[in-house]
C-alpha positions in Angstrom: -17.2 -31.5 -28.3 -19.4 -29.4 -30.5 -21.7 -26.9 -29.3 -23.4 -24.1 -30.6 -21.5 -21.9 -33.0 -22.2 -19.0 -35.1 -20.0 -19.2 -38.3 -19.1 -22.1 -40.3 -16.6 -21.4 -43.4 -15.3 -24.1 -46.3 -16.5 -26.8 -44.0 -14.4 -25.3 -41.0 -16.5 -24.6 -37.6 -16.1 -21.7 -35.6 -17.5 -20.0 -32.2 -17.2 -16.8 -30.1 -14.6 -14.1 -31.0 -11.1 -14.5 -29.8 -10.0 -10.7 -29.0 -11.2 -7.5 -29.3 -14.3 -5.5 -28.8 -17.7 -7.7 -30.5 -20.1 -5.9 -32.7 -23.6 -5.4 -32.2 -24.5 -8.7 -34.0 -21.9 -11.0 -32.3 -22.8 -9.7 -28.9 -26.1 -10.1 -29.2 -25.7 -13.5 -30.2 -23.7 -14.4 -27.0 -26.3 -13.0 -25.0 -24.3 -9.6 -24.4 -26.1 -6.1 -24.1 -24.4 -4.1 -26.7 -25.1 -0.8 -25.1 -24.5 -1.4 -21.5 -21.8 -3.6 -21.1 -19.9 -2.9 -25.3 -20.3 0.7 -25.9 -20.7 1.8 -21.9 -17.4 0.6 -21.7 -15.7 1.1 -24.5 -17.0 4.0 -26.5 -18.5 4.4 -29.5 -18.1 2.6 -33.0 -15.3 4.2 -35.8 -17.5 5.5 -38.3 -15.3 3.8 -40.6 -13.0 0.9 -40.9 -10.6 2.4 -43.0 -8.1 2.5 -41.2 -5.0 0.8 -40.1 -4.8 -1.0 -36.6 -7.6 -1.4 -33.9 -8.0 1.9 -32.8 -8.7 4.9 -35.0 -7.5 8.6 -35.0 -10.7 9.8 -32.5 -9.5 6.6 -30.1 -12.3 4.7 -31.1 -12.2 0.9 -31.3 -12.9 -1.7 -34.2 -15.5 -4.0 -33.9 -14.0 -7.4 -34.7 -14.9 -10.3 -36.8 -11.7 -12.3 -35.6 -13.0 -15.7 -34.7 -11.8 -18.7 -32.8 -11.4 -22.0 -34.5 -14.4 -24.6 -32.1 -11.8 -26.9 -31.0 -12.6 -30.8 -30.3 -11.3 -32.6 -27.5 -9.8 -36.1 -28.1 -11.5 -38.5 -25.0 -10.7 -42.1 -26.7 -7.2 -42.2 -24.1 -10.1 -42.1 -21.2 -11.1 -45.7 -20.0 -15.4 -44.7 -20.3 -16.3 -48.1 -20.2 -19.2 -49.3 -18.3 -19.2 -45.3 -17.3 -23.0 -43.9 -16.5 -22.5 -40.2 -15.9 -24.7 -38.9 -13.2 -28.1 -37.4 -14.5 -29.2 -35.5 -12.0 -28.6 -31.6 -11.6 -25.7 -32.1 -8.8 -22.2 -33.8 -9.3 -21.9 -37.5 -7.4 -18.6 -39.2 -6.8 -17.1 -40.8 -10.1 -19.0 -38.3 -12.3 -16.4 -36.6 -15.1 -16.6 -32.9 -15.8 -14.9 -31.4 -18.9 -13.7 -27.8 -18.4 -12.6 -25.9 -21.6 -10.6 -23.2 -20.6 -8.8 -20.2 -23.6 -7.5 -16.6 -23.2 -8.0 -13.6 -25.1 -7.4 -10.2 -25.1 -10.2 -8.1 -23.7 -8.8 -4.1 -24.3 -9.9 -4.4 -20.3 -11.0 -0.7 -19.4 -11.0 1.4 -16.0 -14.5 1.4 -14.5 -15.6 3.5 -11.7 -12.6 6.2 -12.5 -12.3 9.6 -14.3 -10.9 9.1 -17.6 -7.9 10.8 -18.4 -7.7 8.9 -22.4 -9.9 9.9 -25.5 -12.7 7.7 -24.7 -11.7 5.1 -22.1 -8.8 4.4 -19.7 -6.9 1.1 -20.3 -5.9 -0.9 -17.9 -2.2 -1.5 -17.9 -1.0 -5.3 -18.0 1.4 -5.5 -14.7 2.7 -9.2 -15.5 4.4 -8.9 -19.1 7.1 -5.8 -19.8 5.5 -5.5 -22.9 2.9 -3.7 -20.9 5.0 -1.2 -19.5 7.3 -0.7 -22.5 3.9 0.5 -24.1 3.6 3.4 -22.0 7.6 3.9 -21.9 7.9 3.9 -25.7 5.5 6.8 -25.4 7.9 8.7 -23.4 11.0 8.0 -25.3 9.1 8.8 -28.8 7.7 11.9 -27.8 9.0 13.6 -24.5 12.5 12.6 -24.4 14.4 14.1 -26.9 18.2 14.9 -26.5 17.9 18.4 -24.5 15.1 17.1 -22.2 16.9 13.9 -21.7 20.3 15.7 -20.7 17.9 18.2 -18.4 17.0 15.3 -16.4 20.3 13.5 -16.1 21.9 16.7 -14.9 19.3 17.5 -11.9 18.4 14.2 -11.0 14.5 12.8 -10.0 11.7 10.4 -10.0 9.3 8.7 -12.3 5.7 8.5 -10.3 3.4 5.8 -10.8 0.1 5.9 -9.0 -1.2 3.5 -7.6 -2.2 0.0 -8.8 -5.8 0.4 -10.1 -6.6 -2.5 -12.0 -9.9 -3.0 -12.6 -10.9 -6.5 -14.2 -13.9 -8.4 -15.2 -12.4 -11.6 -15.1 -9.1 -13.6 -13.7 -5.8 -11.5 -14.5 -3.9 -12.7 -16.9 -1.4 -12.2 -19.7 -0.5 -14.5 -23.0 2.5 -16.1 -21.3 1.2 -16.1 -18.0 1.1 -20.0 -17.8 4.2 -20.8 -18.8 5.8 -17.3 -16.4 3.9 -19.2 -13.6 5.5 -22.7 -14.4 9.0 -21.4 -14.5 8.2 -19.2 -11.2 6.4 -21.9 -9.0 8.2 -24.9 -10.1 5.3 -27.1 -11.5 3.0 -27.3 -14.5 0.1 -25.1 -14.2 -1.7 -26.0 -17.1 -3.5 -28.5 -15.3 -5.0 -26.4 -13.0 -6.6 -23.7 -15.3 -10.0 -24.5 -14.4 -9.1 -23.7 -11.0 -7.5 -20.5 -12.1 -10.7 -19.7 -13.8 -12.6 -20.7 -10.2 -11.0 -17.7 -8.9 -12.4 -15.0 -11.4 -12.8 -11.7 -9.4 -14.0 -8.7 -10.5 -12.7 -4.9 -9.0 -14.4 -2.3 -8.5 -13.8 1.9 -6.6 -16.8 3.1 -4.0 -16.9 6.4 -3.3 -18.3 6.6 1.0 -19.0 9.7 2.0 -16.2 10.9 4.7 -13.7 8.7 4.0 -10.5 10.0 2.7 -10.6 7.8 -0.3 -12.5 4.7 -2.3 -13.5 1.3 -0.9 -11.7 -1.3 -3.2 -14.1 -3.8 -3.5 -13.1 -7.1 -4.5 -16.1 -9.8 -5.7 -15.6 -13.6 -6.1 -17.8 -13.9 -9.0 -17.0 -17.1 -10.6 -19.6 -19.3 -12.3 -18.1 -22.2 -9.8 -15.6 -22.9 -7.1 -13.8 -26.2 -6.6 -13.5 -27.2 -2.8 -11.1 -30.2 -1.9 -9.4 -31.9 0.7 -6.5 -29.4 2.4 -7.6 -26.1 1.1 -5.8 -27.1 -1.9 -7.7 -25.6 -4.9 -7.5 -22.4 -2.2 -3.7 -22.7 -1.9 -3.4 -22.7 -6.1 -4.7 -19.7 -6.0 -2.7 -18.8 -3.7 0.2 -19.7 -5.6 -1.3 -17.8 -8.6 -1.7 -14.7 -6.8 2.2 -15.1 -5.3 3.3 -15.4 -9.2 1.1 -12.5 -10.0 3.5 -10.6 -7.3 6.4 -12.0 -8.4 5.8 -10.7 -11.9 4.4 -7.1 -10.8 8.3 -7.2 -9.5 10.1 -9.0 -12.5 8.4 -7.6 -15.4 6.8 -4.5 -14.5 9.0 -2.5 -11.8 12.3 -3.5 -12.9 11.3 -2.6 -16.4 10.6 1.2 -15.2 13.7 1.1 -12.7 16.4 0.0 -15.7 14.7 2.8 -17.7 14.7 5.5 -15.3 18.9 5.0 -14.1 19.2 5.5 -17.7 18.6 9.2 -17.0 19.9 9.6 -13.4 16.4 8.6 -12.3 14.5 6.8 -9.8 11.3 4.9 -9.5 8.4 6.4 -6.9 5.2 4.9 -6.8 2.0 3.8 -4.5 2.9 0.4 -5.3 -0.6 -1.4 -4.2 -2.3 -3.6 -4.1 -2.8 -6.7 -5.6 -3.9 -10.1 -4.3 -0.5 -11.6 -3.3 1.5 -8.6 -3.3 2.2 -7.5 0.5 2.0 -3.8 1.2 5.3 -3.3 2.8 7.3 -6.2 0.4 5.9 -3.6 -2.3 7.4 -0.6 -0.9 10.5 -2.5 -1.0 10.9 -3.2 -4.3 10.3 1.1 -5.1 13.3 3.9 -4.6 10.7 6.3 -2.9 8.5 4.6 -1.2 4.7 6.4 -1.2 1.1 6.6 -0.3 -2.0 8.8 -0.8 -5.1 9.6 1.3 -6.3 5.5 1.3 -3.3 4.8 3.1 -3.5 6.4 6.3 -3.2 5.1 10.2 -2.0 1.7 10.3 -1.7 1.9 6.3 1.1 4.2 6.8 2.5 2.5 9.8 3.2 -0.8 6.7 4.8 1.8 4.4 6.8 3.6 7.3 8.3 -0.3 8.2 9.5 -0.8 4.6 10.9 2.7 4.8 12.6 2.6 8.1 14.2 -0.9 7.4 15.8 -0.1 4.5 17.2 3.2 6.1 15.4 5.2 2.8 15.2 9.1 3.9 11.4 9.5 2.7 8.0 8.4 3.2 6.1 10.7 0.1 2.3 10.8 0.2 0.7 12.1 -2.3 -1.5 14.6 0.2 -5.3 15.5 0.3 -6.5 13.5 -2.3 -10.1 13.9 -1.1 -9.7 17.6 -1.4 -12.0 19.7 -3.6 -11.9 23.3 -4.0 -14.5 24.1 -1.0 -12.1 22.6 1.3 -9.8 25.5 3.6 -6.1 25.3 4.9 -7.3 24.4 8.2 -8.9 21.2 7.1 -5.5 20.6 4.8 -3.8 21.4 7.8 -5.4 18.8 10.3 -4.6 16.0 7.5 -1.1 16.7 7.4 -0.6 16.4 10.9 -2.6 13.2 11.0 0.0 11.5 8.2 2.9 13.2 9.5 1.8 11.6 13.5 2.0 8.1 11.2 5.4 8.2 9.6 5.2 10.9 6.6 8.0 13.2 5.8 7.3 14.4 2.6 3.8 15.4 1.1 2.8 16.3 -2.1 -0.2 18.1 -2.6 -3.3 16.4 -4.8 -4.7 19.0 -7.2 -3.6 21.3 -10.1 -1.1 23.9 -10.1 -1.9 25.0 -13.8 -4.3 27.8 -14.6 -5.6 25.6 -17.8 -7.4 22.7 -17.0 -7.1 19.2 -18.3 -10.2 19.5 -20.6 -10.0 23.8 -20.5 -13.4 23.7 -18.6 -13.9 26.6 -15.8 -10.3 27.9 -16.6 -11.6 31.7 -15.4 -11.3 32.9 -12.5 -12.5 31.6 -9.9 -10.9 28.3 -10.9 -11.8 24.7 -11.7 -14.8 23.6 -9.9 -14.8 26.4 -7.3 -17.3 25.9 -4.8 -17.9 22.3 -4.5 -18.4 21.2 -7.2 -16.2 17.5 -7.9 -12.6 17.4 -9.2 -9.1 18.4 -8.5 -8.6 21.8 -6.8 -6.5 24.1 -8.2 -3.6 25.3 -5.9 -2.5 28.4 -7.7 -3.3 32.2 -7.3 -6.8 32.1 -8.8 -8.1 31.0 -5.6 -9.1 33.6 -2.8 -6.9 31.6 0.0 -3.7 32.1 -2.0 -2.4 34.8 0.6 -1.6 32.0 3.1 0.3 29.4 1.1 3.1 30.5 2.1 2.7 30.2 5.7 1.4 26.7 4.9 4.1 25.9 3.3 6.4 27.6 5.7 4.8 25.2 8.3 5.1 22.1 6.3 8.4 22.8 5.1 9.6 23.3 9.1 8.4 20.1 9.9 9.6 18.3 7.1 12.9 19.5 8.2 12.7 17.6 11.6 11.0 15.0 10.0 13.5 14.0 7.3 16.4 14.5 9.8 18.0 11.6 11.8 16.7 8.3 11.9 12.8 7.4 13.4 13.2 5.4 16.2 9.8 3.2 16.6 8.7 0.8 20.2 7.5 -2.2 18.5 6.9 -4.1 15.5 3.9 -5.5 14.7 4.1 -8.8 12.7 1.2 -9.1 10.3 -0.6 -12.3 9.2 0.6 -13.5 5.9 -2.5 -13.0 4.1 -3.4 -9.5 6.0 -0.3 -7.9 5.0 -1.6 -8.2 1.1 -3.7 -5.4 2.4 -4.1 -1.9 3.9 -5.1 -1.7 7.3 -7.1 1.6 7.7 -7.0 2.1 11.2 -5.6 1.8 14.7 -5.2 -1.8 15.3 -3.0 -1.4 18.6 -4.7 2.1 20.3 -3.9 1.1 23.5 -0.7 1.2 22.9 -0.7 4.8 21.4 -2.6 5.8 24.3 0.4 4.7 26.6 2.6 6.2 24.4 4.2 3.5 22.3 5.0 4.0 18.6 4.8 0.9 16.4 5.4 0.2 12.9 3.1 -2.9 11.1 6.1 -5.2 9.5 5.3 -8.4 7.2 7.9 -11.5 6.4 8.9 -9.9 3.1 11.3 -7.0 5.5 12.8 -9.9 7.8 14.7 -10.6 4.4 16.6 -7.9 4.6 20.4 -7.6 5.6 19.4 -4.9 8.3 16.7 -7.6 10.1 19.3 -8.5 12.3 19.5 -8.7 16.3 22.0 -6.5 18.2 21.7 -5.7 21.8 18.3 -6.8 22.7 16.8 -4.5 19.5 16.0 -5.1 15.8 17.8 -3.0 13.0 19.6 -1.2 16.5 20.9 1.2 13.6 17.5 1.8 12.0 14.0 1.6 14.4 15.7 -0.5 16.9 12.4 -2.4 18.0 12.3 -3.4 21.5 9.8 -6.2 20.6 8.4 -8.1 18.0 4.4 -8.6 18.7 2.8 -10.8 16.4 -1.2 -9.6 15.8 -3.5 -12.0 15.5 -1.2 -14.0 12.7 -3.0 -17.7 11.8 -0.7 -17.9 8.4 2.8 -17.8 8.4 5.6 -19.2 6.3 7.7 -21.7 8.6 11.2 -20.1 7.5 9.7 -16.9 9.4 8.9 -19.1 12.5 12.4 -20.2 12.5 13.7 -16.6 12.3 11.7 -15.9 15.2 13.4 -18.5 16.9 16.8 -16.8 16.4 15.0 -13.3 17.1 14.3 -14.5 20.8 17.7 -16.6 21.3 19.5 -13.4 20.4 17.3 -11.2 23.2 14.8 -9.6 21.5 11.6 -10.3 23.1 8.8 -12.1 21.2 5.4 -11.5 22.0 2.1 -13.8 20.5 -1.1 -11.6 20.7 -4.0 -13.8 19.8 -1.7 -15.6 17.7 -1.1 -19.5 16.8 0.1 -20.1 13.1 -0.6 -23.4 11.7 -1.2 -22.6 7.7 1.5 -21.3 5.4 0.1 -19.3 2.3 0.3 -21.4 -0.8 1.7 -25.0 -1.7 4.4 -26.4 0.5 7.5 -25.7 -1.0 11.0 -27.0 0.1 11.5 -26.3 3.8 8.2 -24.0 3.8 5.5 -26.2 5.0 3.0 -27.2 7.4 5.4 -29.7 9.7 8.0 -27.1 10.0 6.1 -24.5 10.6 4.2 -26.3 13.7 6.8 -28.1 15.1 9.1 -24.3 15.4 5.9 -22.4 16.9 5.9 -25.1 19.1 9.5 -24.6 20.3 9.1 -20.8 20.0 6.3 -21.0 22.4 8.9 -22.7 25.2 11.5 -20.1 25.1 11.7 -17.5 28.1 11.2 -14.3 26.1 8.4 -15.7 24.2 4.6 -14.6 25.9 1.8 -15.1 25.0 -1.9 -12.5 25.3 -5.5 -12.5 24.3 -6.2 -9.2 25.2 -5.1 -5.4 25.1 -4.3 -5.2 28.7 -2.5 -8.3 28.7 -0.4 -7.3 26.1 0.3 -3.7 28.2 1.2 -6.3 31.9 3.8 -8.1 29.7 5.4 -5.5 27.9 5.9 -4.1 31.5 6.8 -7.6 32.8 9.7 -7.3 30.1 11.1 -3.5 30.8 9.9 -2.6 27.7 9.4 0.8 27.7 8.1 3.6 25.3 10.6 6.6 24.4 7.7 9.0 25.4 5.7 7.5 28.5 2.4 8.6 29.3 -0.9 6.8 30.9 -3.9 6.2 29.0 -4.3 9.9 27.0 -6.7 8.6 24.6 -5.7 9.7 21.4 -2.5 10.9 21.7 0.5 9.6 19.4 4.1 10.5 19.5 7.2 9.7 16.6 10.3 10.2 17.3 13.5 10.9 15.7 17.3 10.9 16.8 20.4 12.1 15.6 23.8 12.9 17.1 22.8 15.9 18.4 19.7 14.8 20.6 16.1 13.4 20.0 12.9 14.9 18.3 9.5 14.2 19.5 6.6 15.0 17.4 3.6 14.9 19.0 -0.3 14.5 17.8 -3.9 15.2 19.4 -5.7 12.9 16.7 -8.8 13.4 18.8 -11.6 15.0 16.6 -13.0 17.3 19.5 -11.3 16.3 22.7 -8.0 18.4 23.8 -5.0 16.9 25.3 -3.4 18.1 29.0 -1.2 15.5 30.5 2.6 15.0 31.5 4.8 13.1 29.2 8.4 11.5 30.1 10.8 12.1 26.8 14.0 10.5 26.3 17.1 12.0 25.8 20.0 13.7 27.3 19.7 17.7 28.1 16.9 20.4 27.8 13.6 20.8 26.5 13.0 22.7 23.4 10.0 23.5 21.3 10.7 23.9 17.5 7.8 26.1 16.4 7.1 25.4 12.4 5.0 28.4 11.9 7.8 30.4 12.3 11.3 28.9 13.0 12.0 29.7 16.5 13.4 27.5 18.8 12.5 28.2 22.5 13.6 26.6 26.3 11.0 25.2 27.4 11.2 26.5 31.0 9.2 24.1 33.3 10.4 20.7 33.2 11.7 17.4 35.6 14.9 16.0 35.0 14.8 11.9 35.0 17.5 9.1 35.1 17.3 9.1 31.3 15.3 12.1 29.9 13.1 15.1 31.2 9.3 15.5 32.0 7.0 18.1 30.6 3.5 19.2 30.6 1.2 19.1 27.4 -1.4 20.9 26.3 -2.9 19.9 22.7 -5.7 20.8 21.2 -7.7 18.7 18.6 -5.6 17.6 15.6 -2.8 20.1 16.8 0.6 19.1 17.1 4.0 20.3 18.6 7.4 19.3 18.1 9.9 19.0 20.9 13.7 18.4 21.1 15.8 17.1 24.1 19.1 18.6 23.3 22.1 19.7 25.1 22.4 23.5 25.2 24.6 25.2 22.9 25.3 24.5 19.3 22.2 24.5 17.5 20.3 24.8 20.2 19.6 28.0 22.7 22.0 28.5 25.7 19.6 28.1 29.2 20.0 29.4 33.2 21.7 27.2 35.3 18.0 26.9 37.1 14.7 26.0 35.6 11.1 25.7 37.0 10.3 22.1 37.7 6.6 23.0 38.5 4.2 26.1 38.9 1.0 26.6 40.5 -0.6 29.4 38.0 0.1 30.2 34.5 3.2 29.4 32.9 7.5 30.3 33.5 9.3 31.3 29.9 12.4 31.9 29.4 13.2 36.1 29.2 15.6 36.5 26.3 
């Protein structure tokens, strides 16, 4: 079909450009704003073009001339006799539409970030190795020489990647894309690129004032949007996005992860998000699992699942991202005990520690951006507060220590929604049950995989979290083989409980075993067993937990705000407790289970001291608690001796005015 074209050379027709960045003329001849949306975005013409490649020496890009060939589609095989096309502005039954549908490489920038390139940021294509390799040929060209290379394989360490920022204008995708996405999901895509092209979104970072980090917003701006019968344009994309995953894993990770063991390496990284891509099946696929400051609350409680069930050591978070240089250790302070309350045990601080900045602006004394002013902060000694890092990091080390020791041992799981756990959930979803003192970690399919998601003795993974329970959240998608699983959950004892949950859609095109009939008919039996409930509300959720003898390992009633973590090992059990009210103190008894004496493991300064005034129980001791806002404490239950303090035969078990301590 011929349309409009703008060059036409020995008799040959041509139209558009087919890659690169457009010149004023051809821009403007598409309808394109040169200067907002060519030279905003990607920097300023070379002042010549002599010059080999794209992109020359100052990082500026070539305007190209490289134009597409107007290609003709062949309808004589269609049967368009007697056929009167619709005329009118709307589609009617029996109308054809003709989509045309190409790809080409866009040099698709960061928007909406600093830029840390000459010019521009590029985005980094996740779904071809060729991406990565880009970035790795770097390293092995021009960091990695012999001595630097033998460095690292002696001590040991990780390769960071941050997190997955990928802004785009337009549907992701990558030159073999279609024929990755054929081999992955088992059928011919190239018939449904205009559907693909249905799903353009574009991504963009919002700054809002007082949250710890950007809004990711995610617009559905396609030109058109095809609606049929059974969601199924909507389950192609689906499918798409699943591929897109797939190949984030296939071609992108296990590139870095091969790379790095080739120098006694691992592979950390913030590995989110993308559509597709679950939070916790992404933590999985990492050595180190980690966040920053826009994973926090139940964001944390996803990455803590995938770092629990796989019995990993750490949970990293790259710390205080929203820190600038105005901000003091106490506000630092209250952040780390937030993200430690939620399943961190190893922070690392956002910010500088060089004296020279990135672009040697503000470099004197008092430091980069001192005063408010945007940026990172620079922790080193040019800054006034300097004199207290190391009682910070006294403290943070101390807790680390506890932290990092033993296994966590968490209530519940919390089953997410297929198509929720694709994203961070930045808050409490389940407060109540922190308020009664249950801990909780948010879990999705992809971890029910793993060899550990087994059933022994009532409990999940009894040599990891060891759930008591399974809750699934308000879940209306679910693959069926996870409905089965559930099934064996709950014949092997472990209680399953459905909160505002019915699951009747699978994610995607029915596949195998994985569809709609399956997974109906097993919720269906799941629903019959005697273990299984089922809650609307909160409260409901608290009566049947206590219909089951599910307890919490720290009991307490309604303390609003209040969270506890705890931690075992062969010696006894560690309790770390939060106040994660903004104003409000804490002063309530709590019920702690273990075997022996309470102890209080001070991280300011070491110490480890009796607590004095406590209950004994049938399976653990009471204490009172006093918290104030954003404070913590950490508490052992221990048997005397050994590592811990010897204690009188005789402590306090109440008092009616101040406090009993231990003399000596």
């Amino acid at each position: 079909m011929e349309g409009e074209c703008y060059k036409e050379e020995n008799g040959i027709k041509y139209a558009g450009y087919a890659a690169g960045i457009p010149s004023r003329e051809v821009a403007e001849a598409d309808g394109i704003d040169y200067d907002t949306q060519i030279l905003a975005k990607f920097g300023p013409e070379p002042s010549t073009n002599d010059f080999e490649g794209k992109i020359d020496k100052d990082g500026n890009r070539k305007r190209m001339a490289d134009w597409q060939y107007l290609y003709e589609t062949d309808l004589t095989k269609l049967n368009l006799q007697d056929y009167h096309p619709n005329n009118d502005e709307t589609f009617a039954v029996g109308d054809y539409v003709l989509f045309g549908s190409y790809c080409r490489g866009t040099g698709q920038a960061v928007s909406g970030a600093n830029t840390t390139m000459k010019n521009r940021t590029y985005v980094t294509n996740y779904f071809e190795s060729d991406g990565i390799q880009k970035a790795l040929d770097i390293w092995n060209e021009c960091i990695l020489d012999d001595e630097v290379r033998a460095l690292m394989e002696k001590n040991g360490g990780s390769i960071f990647e941050d997190s997955i920022e990928t802004t785009h204008d337009g549907p992701f995708w990558s030159a073999d894309l279609m024929e990755d996405m054929t081999n992955y999901l088992g059928y011919d895509t190239t018939i449904y690129a205009p559907v693909y092209m249905s799903g353009r979104t574009s991504k963009t970072f919002v700054d809002v004032p007082g949250q710890a980090a950007p809004d990711i917003i995610v617009t559905r701006d396609a030109d058109f949007i095809f609606q049929s019968e059974n969601d199924e344009s909507e389950r192609i994309i689906e499918d798409y996005n699943l591929a897109l995953a797939h190949l984030f894993e296939t071609e992108h990770v296990k590139t870095i992860q091969d790379w790095a063991a080739g120098f006694n390496y691992n592979y950390r990284a913030q590995a989110y998000s993308l559509p597709g891509l679950s939070i916790v099946g992404a933590a999985l696929m990492t050595d180190v699992t980690e966040g920053d400051n826009s994973t926090y609350k139940d964001a944390l409680r996803q990455l803590s699942s995938a770092v629990n069930m796989k019995g990993e050591k750490f949970l990293s978070l790259e710390s205080c991202t929203f820190a600038k240089a105005d901000f003091n250790w106490q506000t630092i302070l209250k952040e780390m005990n937030q993200n430690t309350s939620q399943g961190v045990n190893r922070v690392i601080v956002h910010g500088s520690a060089y004296p020279v900045t990135l672009n040697n602006y503000q470099d004197s004394w008092p430091g980069w951006n001192w005063g408010g002013g945007t940026g990172f902060p620079a922790w080193d000694s040019r800054q006034i507060f300097w004199d207290d890092a190391d009682a910070l990091n006294g403290y943070i080390t101390r807790t680390q220590a506890v932290m990092q020791n033993g296994t966590a041992k968490v209530d519940l799981a919390i089953l997410n929604d297929t198509e929720q756990s694709f994203h961070l959930i930045t808050k409490n979803s389940n407060q109540e049950l922190l308020n009664n003192g249950y801990s909780y970690n948010i879990l999705d399919e992809s971890v029910l995989n793993l060899d550990s998601a087994v059933v022994t003795n009532r409990v999940l993974n009894e040599n990891g979290p060891a759930y008591k329970a399974i809750v699934l959240d308000n879940v209306n998608m679910l693959s069926a083989p996870t409905a089965f699983k559930l099934i064996e959950y709950a014949k092997a004892g472990l209680p399953v409980i459905l909160k505002n949950s019915n699951p009747q859609r699978i994610y995607g095109t029915e596949k195998g075993e994985n569809n709609v009939d399956n997974l109906t008919a097993w919720i269906a039996e799941l629903k019959n067993m005697d273990n299984v409930k089922s809650v609307t509300t909160e409260q409901e959720l608290m009566d049947v937990l206590a219909e089951l003898n599910i307890s919490s390992s720290a009991q307490y009633t309604d303390v609003n705000g209040l969270e506890t973590s705890h931690r075992q090992d062969n010696v006894g059990d560690y309790y770390y407790l939060f106040n994660d009210n903004t104003e409000q103190p804490v002063s309530t008894t709590v019920q702690l289970e273990g075997n022996g004496v309470p102890y209080t493991l001070d991280p300011w300064t070491g110490e480890i001291t009796p607590i004095a005034t406590y209950t004994e129980q049938e399976d653990g001791v009471s204490i009172h608690l006093d918290l104030g806002a954003k404070q913590s404490v950490i508490i052992a239950v221990a048997p005397e001796g050994g590592d811990f303090p010897k204690v009188e035969d005789t402590h306090v078990t109440a008092v009616t005015g101040g406090q009993a301590v231990y003399d000596g």
